[in-house]
C-alpha positions as CSV (number, residue, x, y, z in Angstrom):
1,X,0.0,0.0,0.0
2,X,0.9,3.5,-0.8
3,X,2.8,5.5,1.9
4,X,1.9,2.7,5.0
5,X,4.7,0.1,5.5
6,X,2.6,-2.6,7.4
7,X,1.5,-5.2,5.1
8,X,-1.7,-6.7,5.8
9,X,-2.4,-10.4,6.1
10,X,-6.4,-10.2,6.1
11,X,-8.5,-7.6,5.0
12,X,-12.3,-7.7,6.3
13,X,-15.2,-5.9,5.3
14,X,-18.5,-6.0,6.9
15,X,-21.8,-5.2,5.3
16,X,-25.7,-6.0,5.7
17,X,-25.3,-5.8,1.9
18,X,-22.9,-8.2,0.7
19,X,-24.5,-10.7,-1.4
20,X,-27.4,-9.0,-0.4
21,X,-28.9,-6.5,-2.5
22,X,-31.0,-3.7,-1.2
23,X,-29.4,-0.4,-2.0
24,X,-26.6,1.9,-2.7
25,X,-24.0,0.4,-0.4
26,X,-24.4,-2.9,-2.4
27,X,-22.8,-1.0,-5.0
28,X,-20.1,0.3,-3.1
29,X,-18.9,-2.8,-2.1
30,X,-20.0,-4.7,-5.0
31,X,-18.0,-2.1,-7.7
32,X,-14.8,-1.5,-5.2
33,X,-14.3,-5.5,-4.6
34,X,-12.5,-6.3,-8.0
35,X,-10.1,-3.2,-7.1
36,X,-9.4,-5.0,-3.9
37,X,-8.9,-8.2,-5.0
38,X,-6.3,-7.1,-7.8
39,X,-4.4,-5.5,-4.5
40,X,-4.8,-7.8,-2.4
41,X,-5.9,-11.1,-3.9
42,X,-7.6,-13.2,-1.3
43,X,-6.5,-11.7,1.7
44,X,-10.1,-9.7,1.0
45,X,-12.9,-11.3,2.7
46,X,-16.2,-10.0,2.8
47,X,-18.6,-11.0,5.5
48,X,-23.0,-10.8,4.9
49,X,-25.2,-11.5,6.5
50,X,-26.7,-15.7,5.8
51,X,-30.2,-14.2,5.4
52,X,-31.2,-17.3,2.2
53,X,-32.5,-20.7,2.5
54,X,-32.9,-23.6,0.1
55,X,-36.1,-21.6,-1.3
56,X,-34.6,-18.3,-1.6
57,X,-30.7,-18.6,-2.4
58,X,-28.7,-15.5,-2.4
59,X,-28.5,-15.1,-7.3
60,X,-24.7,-13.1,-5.9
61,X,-23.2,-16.1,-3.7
62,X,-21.3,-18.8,-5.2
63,X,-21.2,-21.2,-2.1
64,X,-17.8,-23.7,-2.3
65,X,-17.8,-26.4,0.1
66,X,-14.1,-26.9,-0.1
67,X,-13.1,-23.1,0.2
68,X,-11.0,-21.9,3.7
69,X,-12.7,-25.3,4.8
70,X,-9.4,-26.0,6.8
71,X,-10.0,-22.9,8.5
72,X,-13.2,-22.7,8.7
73,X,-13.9,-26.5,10.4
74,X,-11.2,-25.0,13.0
75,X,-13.3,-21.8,14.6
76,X,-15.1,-22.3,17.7
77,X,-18.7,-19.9,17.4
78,X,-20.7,-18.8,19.5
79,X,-24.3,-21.5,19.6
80,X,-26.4,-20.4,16.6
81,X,-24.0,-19.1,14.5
82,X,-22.7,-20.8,11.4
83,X,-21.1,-19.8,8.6
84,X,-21.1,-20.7,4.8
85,X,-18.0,-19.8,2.4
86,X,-17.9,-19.0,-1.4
87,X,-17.0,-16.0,-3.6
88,X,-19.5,-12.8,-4.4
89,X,-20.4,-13.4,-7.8
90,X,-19.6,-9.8,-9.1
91,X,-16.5,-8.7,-11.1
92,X,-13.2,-10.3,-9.3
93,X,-15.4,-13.0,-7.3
94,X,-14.0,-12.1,-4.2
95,X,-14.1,-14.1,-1.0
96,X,-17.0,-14.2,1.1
97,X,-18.9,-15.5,4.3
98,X,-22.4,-15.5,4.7
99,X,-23.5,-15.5,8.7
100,X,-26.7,-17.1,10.4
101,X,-26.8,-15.1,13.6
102,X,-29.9,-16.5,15.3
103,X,-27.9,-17.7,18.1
104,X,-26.8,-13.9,19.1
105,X,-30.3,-13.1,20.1
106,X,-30.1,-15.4,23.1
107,X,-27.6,-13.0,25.0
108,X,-28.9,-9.9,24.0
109,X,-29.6,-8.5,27.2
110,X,-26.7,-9.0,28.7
111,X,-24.6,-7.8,25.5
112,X,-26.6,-4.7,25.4
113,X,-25.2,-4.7,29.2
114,X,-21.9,-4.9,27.9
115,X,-22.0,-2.3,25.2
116,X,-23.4,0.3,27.5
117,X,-20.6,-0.6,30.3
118,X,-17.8,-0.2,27.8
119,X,-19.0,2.6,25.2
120,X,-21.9,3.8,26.6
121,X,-24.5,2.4,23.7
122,X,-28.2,3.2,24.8
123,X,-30.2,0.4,23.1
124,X,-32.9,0.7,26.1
125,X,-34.9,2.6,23.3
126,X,-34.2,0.2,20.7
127,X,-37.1,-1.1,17.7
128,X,-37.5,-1.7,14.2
129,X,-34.0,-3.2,13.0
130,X,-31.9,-2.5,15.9
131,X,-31.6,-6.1,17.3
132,X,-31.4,-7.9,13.6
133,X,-28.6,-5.7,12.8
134,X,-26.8,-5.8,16.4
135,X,-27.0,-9.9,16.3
136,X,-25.4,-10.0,12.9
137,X,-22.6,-7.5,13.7
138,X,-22.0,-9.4,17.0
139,X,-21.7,-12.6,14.6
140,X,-19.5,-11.2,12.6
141,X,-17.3,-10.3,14.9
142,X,-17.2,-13.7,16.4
143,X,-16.5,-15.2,13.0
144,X,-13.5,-12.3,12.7
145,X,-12.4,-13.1,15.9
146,X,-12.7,-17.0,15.4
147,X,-10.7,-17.1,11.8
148,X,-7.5,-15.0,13.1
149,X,-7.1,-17.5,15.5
150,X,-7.7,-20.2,13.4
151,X,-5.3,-19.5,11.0
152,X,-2.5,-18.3,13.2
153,X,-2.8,-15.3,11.5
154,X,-1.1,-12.1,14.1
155,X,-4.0,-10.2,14.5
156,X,-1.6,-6.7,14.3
157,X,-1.9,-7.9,10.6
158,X,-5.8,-7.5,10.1
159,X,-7.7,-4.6,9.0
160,X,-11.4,-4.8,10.2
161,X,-13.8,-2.5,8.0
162,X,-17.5,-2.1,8.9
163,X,-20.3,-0.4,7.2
164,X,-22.9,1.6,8.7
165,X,-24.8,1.4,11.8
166,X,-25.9,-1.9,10.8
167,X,-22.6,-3.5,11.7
168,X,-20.9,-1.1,14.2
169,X,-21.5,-3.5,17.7
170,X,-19.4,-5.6,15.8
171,X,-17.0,-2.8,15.3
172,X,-16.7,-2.3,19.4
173,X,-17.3,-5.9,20.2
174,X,-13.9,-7.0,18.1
175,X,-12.4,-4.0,19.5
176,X,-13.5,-5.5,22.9
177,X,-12.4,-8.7,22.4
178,X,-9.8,-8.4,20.0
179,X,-8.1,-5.1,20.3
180,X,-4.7,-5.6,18.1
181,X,-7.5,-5.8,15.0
182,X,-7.1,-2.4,13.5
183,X,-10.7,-1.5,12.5
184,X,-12.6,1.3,10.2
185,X,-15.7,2.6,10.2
186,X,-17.9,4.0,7.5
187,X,-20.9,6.3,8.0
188,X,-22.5,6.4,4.4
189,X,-25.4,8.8,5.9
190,X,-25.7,9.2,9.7
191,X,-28.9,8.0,11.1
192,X,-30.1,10.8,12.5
193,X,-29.3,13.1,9.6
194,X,-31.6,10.9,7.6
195,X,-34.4,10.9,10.3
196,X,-34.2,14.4,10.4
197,X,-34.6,14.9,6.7
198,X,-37.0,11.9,6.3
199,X,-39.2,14.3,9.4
200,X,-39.4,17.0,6.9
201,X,-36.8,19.4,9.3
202,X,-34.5,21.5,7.6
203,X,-31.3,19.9,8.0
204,X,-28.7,22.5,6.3
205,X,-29.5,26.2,6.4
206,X,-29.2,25.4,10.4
207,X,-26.8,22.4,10.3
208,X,-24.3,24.1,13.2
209,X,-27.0,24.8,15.3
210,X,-28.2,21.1,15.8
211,X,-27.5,18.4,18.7
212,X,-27.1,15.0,17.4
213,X,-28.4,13.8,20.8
214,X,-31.2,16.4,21.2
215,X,-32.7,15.2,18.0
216,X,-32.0,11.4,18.3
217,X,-34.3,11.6,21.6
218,X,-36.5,14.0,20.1
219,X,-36.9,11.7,17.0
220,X,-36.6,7.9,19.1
221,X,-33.3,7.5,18.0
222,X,-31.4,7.3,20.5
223,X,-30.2,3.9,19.8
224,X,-29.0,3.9,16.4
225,X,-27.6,7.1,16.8
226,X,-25.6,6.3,20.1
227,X,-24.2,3.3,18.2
228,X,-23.1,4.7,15.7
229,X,-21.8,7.8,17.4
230,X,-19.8,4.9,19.5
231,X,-18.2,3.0,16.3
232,X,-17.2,6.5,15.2
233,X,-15.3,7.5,18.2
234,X,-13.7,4.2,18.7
235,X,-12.9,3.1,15.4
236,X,-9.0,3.4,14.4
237,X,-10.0,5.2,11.4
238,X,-13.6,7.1,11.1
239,X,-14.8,7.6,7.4
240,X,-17.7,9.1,5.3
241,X,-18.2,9.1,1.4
242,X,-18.5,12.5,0.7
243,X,-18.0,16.3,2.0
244,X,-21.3,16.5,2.7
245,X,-21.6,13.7,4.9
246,X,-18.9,14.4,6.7
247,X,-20.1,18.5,7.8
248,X,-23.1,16.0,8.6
249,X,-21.0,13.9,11.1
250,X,-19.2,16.7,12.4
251,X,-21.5,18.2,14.0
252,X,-24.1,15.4,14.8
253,X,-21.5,12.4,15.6
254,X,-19.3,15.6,16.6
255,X,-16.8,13.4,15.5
256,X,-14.5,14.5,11.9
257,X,-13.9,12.3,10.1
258,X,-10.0,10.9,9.5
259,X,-10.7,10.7,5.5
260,X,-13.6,10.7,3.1
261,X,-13.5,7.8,0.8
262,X,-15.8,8.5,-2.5
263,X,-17.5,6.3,-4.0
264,X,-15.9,4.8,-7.4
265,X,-17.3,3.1,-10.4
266,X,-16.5,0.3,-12.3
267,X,-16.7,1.3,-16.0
268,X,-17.2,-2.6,-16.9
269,X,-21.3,-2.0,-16.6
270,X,-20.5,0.3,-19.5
271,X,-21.5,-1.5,-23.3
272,X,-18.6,-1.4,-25.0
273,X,-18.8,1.3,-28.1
274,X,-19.2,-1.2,-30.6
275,X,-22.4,-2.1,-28.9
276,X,-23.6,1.5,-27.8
277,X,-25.6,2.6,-30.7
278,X,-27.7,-0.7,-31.0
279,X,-27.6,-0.6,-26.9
280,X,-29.1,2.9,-27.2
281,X,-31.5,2.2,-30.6
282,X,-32.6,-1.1,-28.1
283,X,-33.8,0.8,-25.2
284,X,-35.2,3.5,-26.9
285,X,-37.4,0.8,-28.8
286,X,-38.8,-0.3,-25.5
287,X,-39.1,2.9,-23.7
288,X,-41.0,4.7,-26.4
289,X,-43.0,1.3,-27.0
290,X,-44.1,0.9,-23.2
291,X,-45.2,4.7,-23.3
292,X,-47.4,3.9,-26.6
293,X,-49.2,0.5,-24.9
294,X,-49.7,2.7,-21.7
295,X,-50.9,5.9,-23.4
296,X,-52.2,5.1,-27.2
297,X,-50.0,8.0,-27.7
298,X,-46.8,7.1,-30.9
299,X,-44.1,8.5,-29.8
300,X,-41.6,9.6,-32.2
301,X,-37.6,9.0,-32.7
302,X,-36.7,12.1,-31.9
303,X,-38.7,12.4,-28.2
304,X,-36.4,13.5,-25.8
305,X,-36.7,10.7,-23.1
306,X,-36.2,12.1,-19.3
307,X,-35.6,9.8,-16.0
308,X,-35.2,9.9,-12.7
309,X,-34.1,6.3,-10.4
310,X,-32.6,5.4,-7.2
311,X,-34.2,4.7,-3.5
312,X,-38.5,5.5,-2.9
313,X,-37.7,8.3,-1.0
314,X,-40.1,11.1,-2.3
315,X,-38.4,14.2,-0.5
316,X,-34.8,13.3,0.0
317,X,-34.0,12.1,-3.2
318,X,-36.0,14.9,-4.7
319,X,-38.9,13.0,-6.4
320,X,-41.2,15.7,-5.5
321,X,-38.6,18.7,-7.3
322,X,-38.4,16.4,-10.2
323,X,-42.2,16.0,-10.8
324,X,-42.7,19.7,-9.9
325,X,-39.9,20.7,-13.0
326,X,-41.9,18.5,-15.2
327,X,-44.8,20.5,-14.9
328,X,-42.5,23.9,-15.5
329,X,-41.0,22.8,-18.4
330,X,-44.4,21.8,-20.0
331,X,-45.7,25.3,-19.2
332,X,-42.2,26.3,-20.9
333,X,-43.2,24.6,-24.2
334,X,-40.2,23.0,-25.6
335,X,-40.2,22.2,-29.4
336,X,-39.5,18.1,-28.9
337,X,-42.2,15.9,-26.8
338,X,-41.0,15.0,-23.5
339,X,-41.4,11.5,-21.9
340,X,-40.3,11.7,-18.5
341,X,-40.1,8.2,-16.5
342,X,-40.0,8.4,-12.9
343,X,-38.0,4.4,-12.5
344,X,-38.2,4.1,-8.6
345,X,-39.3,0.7,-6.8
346,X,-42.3,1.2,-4.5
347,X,-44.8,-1.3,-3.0
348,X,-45.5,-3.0,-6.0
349,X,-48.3,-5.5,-6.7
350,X,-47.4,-6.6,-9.9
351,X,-47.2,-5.8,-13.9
352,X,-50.5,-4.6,-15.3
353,X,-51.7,-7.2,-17.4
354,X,-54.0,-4.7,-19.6
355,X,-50.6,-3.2,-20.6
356,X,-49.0,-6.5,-21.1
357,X,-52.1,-7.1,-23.3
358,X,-51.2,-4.1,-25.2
359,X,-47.7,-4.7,-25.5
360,X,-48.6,-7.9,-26.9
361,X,-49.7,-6.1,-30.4
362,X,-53.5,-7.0,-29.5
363,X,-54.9,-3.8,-28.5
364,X,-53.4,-0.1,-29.5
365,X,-56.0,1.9,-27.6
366,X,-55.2,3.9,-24.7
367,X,-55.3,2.2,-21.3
368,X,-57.2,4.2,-18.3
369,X,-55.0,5.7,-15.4
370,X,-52.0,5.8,-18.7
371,X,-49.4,6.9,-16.0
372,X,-48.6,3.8,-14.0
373,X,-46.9,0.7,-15.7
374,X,-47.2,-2.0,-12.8
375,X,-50.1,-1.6,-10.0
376,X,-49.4,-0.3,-6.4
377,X,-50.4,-2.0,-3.1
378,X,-51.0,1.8,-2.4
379,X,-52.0,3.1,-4.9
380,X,-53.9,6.1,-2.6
381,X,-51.0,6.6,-0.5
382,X,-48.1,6.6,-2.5
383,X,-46.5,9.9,-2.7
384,X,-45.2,10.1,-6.3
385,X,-48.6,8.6,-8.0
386,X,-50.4,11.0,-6.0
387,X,-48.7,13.9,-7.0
388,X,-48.8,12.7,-10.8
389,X,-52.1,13.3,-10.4
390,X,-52.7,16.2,-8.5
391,X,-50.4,18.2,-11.3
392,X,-52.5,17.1,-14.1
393,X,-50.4,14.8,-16.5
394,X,-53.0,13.8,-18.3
395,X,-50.7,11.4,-21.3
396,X,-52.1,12.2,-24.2
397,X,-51.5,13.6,-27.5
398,X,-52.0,17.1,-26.5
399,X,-49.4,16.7,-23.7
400,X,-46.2,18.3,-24.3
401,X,-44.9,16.1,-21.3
402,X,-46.1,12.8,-20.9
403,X,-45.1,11.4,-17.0
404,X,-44.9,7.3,-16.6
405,X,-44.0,6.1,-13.1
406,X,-42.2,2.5,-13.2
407,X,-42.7,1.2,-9.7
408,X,-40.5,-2.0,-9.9
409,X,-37.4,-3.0,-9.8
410,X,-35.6,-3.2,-13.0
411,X,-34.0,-6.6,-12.9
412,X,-34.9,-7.6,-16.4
413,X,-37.9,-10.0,-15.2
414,X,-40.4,-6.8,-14.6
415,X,-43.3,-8.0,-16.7
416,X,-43.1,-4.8,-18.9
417,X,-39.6,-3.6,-19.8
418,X,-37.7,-7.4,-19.4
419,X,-34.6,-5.4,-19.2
420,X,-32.5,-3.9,-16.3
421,X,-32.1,-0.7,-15.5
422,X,-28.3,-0.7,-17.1
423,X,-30.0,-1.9,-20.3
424,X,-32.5,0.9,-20.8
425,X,-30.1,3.6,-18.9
426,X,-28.9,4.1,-22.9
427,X,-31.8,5.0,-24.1
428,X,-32.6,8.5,-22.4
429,X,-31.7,11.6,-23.6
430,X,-30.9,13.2,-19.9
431,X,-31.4,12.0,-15.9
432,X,-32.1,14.3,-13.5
433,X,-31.7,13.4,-9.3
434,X,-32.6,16.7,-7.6
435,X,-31.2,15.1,-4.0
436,X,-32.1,16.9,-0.9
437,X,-30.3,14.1,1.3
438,X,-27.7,12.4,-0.9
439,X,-24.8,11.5,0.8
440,X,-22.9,10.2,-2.4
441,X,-25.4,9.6,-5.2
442,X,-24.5,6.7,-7.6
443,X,-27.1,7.2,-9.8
444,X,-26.0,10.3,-11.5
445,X,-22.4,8.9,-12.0
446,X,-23.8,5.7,-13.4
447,X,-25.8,8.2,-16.0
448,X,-22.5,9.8,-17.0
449,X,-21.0,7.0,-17.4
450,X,-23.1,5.9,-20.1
451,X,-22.9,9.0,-21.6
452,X,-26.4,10.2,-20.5
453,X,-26.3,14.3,-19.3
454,X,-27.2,14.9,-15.6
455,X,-28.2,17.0,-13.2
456,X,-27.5,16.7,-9.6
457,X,-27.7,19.1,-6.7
458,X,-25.0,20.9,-4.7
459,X,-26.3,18.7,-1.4
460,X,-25.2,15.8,-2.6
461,X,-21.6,14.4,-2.4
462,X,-21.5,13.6,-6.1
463,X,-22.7,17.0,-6.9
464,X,-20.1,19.0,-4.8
465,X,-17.4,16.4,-5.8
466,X,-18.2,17.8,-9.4
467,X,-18.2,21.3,-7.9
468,X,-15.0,20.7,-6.6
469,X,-13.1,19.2,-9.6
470,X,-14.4,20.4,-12.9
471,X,-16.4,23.7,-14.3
472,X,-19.8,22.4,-14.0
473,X,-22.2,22.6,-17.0
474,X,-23.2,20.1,-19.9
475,X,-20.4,21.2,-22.5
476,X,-17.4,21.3,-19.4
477,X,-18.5,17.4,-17.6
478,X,-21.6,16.2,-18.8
479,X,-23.2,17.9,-15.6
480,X,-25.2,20.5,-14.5
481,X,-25.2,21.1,-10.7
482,X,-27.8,23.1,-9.2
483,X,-27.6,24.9,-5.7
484,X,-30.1,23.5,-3.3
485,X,-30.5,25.2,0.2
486,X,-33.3,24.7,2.6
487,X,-35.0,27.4,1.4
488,X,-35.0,27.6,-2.7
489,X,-37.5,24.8,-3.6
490,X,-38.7,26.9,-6.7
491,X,-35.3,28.5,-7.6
492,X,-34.5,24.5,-8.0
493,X,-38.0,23.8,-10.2
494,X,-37.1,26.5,-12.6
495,X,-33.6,25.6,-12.8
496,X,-34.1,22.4,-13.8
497,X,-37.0,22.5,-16.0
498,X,-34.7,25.2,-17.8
499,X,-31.6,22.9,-18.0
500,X,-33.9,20.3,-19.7
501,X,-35.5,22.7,-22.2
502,X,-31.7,23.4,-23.1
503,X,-31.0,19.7,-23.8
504,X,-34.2,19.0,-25.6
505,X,-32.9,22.3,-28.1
506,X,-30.0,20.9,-28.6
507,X,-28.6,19.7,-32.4
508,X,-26.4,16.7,-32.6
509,X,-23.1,18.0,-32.6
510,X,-24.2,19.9,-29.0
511,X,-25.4,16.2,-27.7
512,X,-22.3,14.1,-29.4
513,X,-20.0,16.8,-27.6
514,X,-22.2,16.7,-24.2
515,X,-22.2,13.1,-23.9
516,X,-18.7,12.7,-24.3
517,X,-17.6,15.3,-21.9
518,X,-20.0,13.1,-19.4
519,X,-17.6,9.8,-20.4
520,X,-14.7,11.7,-19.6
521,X,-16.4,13.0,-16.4
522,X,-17.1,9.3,-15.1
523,X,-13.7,8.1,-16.1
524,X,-12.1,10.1,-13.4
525,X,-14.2,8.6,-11.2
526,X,-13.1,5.0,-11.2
527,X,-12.1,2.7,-8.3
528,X,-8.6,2.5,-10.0
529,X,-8.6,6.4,-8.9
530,X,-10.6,6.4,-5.9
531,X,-9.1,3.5,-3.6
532,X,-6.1,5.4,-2.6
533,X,-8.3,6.8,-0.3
534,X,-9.0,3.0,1.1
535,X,-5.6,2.7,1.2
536,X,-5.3,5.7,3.2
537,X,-7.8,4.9,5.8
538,X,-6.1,1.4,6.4
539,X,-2.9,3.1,6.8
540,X,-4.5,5.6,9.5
541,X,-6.3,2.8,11.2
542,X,-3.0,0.5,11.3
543,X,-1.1,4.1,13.0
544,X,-4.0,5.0,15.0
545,X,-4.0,1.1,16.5
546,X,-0.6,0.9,17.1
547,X,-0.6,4.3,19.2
548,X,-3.7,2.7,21.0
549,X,-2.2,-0.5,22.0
550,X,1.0,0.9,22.9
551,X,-0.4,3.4,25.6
C-alpha cells in the first residue's frame, strides 16, 4: 500500500449488503471488490449476512464447500452461529462469508449490558431493525475473531472494516475482544441526519445549530444514533463518502472524520462502443414502445426521453422537485415531446396485465389511469402517483410532457420492460436526481457513465465532488449542478425544467460533444482512482491502533 509500511495479512469488510442487495451500499462494495482483489488477492474477505434458505438462495453467492474449509472446520462460534463460504459473484469473485446469527439473540440483554458498560450504547430505546442488525454484527465479529485465531494469522496484521450502523456493535465488540484488529468505520449517511430529513426538518440552512443527541431523543433514536456515534469514536480510522456527509457527522457524531472515501465506479457496466448505438436504438425501442401501450400515444424518434431512479424516498431524493420541474417545463413549451419516466421501486403488486395485453400487439388503444406501468399496493397513498395526479399529467396527444412512473425494480424480469435498469439507462436523452439528502449519489455517475447528461444538486456528495473538480455545466463534464438550500424549492423547479429545455434544443453535434464530456467525467471517477483513499484509511487505522495499544 501507498505510503503505509505494514502489510496486511487479512483484510475484512462487513456489510448488511454483501451478497445481499438492497441499496446503494451494495454498489459500493459490490464495484470496489475487484479493485481490492487485484491489490490484495484473497487476503479480502467479505462478511454478509446468511439471510437465504434452500427456497430463496442469495443469485450473488457462489457457495464452495471446499473453500477456507481448513479454517473454517477450526473456529469455535458462539451457539447459533454458522457460517457458509464461497465467492461474491460480481466482477473479481472475491471471497465471502455468509453469517446465520440466530444464536446472538439469546444473550442480547446481557450484551446490550456490555456495550453500554464499555461505550456507553443506549439500546434501552431500541425497535425496528436494531436487534437484527446488532445480532449479525455481534456474529461477525465472532466469526472475525474466530478465523484470526484459526489461522494463526497475528491479529496486528488485520484490517477490520464495517459499514454503517448496521454493523458497528461488531465494530466495538472486536475492538472488545480483539483489540490488536485495527478496525474502520464507515458512515454512508448518519442515522439521525436521515431521520431528520426523512421528518421534513430543515437539516442545512441550520446544520451548526443542531444536537445530534437532542434530535436522536426527540426523534426515538437514541439507539442507532448512540451506536453509531460509538463506532465513530472508537474506530481506528472514522470515514464518510462525501464532504457532505462528513459536515453532517461533524457536527451530529461531533466526530471528523480521518478521511472521506468517495465512491468509485467500475466502468465494466459500461456496453462497449461497438455495442452502444444498438444498446441505445434497443432501449429507446422499448421505452417509447411501453409509453405507446400505456398511453395510445406514438411517440416519435426524436422524443427526448427524461428519467429519474434510485431509493422510494419522495423528498430526500428529490422526487417531489423532479415532478414539480416536469410541470415547468411543459408550461415552458419546448419544441421536442417530453417523456419523462419516474423508475423508482415502490410497493409493488405486480405488472398490469391490460398493458401487457397491449404490449402484446392485441390492443393499440389507450389504457385508463396511462401513468402507472405496474399496479401499487397503495395506490392512494403513494406519494409520487399522487402527486402525478394532483399536477394534471393527463398522457395524451396534447401533452407536451407525458409522465410514466415505473414502480418495480428493473431486474430484467419486470413483466413490462424485461430489461434492467443498465439496459434501458442508454436509451434516455438526460437524468435528472434533484437530492435533498444524498450522501454520495450513484445514480447520477452511473448516468454519465453511459454518456447520459445529468443534473445533480449541490447537497449531494457527487454534486459538490463535481463542484470541486471540474467547471460544472453540460459542454465542461456532462453535468449541470444546481444549488439546493433549505429554502430555494422553486429557484431548484425553474432551474431544472430550464436545464432540460436546453438539452431538448439541442442539435447533434451539441449532444455528441455533451455526452462525451460526461464519459470523460465518469472516467475520473473509477475505483482504479478512488481506492487510494481506502488505502489511506487502512494506513490511518494500522497508526492509530498501534498508538492505541502501545499506551
Amino acid at each position: 500500500m501507498d505510503n503505509c509500511s505494514q502489510e496486511i495479512d487479512l483484510l475484512f469488510e462487513t456489510s448488511w449488503e454483501v451478497c445481499n442487495k438492497i441499496g446503494g451500499i451494495y454498489t459500493v462494495l459490490s464495484s470496489k471488490a475487484k479493485t481490492l482483489k487485484e491489490q490484495h488477492g484473497d487476503k479480502v474477505i467479505f462478511i454478509g449476512p446468511d439471510v437465504w434458505s434452500a427456497e430463496n438462495p442469495s443469485p450473488y453467492f457462489i457457495e464452495t464447500r471446499t473453500l477456507l474449509h481448513r479454517i473454517l472446520d477450526k473456529t469455535m462460534l458462539p451457539e447459533g452461529v454458522y457460517v457458509r463460504a464461497g465467492r461474491w459473484n460480481i466482477p473479481g469473485k472475491p471471497l465471502a462469508l455468509l453469517v446465520k446469527f440466530d444464536g446472538m439473540y439469546a444473550d442480547k440483554d446481557s450484551a446490550y449490558g456490555r456495550m453500554w458498560e464499555l461505550f456507553k450504547v443506549d439500546s434501552l430505546h431500541a425497535y425496528g431493525d436494531y436487534d437484527e442488525g446488532c445480532a449479525f454484527a455481534r456474529a461477525a465479529a465472532a466469526v472475525i475473531e474466530a478465523f484470526i485465531t484459526a489461522s494463526k494469522t497475528d491479529p496486528r496484521n488485520v484490517v477490520a472494516h464495517f459499514d454503517e450502523w448496521t454493523t458497528a456493535m461488531g465494530l466495538l465488540t472486536l475492538k472488545a475482544d480483539m483489540p490488536e484488529v485495527a478496525t474502520v468505520f464507515t458512515t454512508h449517511a448518519t442515522s439521525i441526519g436521515r431521520s431528520i430529513c426523512g421528518n421534513g426538518k430543515p437539516l442545512y440552512d441550520h446544520l451548526e445549530a443542531y444536537n445530534g443527541d437532542q434530535m436522536a431523543a426527540e426523534l426515538n433514536m437514541q439507539s442507532k444514533h448512540s451506536l453509531e456515534k460509538a463506532a465513530a469514536w472508537n474506530a481506528d480510522c472514522f470515514t464518510t463518502v462525501s464532504d457532505v456527509t462528513a459536515r453532517e457527522a461533524q457536527v451530529l457524531l461531533e466526530k471528523k472524520p480521518d478521511v472521506v472515501t468517495p465512491n468509485g465506479f467500475e466502468l465494466n457496466f459500461v456496453p462497449a462502443k461497438t455495442r452502444y448505438a444498438a444498446s441505445r436504438k434497443a432501449a429507446r425501442a422499448k421505452l417509447l414502445d411501453v409509453a405507446r401501450a400505456l398511453t395510445g400515444v406514438s411517440y416519435g424518434d426524436d422524443t427526448f426521453i427524461v428519467a429519474t431512479s434510485g431509493r422510494c424516498e419522495y423528498r430526500n431524493k428529490g422526487l417531489d422537485v423532479y415532478l414539480d420541474a416536469l410541470k415547468a417545463l411543459g408550461d415552458i413549451k419546448a419544441d421536442r415531446r417530453i417523456l419523462a419516466y419516474v423508475l423508482v421501486p415502490a410497493w409493488c403488486a405486480g405488472p398490469r396485465s391490460d398493458l401487457r395485453f397491449n404490449l402484446d400487439g392485441s390492443n393499440p388503444g389507450r389504457l385508463s389511469d396511462p401513468v402507472l406501468t405496474h399496479a401499487l399496493n397503495n395506490y392512494n397513498d403513494d406519494p409520487v402517483n399522487s402527486r402525478i395526479h394532483q399536477l394534471g399529467f393527463a398522457n395524451d396527444s396534447n401533452s407536451q410532457v407525458s409522465v410514466i412512473y415505473v414502480p418495480c425494480y428493473l431486474d430484467g424480469a419486470d413483466g413490462i420492460f424485461d430489461m434492467t435498469y443498465y439496459q434501458l439507462l442508454p436509451g434516455l436523452d438526460a437524468t435528472v436526481f434533484a437530492s435533498y439528502y444524498e450522501p454520495w449519489g450513484y445514480t447520477p455517475l452511473e448516468s454519465i457513465a453511459f454518456g447520459v447528461p445529468t443534473i445533480s444538486t449541490s447537497l449531494a456528495g457527487f454534486g459538490m465532488w463535481v463542484l470541486e473538480n471540474f467547471t460544472p455545466g453540460f459542454a465542461s463534464c456532462g453535468t449541470e449542478v444546481i444549488n439546493r438550500t433549505d429554502s430555494n424549492y422553486s429557484d431548484v423547479v425553474k432551474a431544472i425544467a430550464e436545464d432540460l429545455d436546453i438539452l431538448a434544443d439541442s442539435d447533434a453535434d451539441k449532444i455528441k460533444e455533451i455526452r462525451a464530456a460526461a464519459m470523460a467525467t465518469a472516467a475520473k471517477a473509477q475505483w482504479t482512482d478512488f481506492i487510494k483513499y481506502y488505502d489511506q484509511a487502512y494506513c490511518i487505522a494500522l497508526e492509530n491502533r498501534d498508538a492505541r495499544i502501545l499506551k
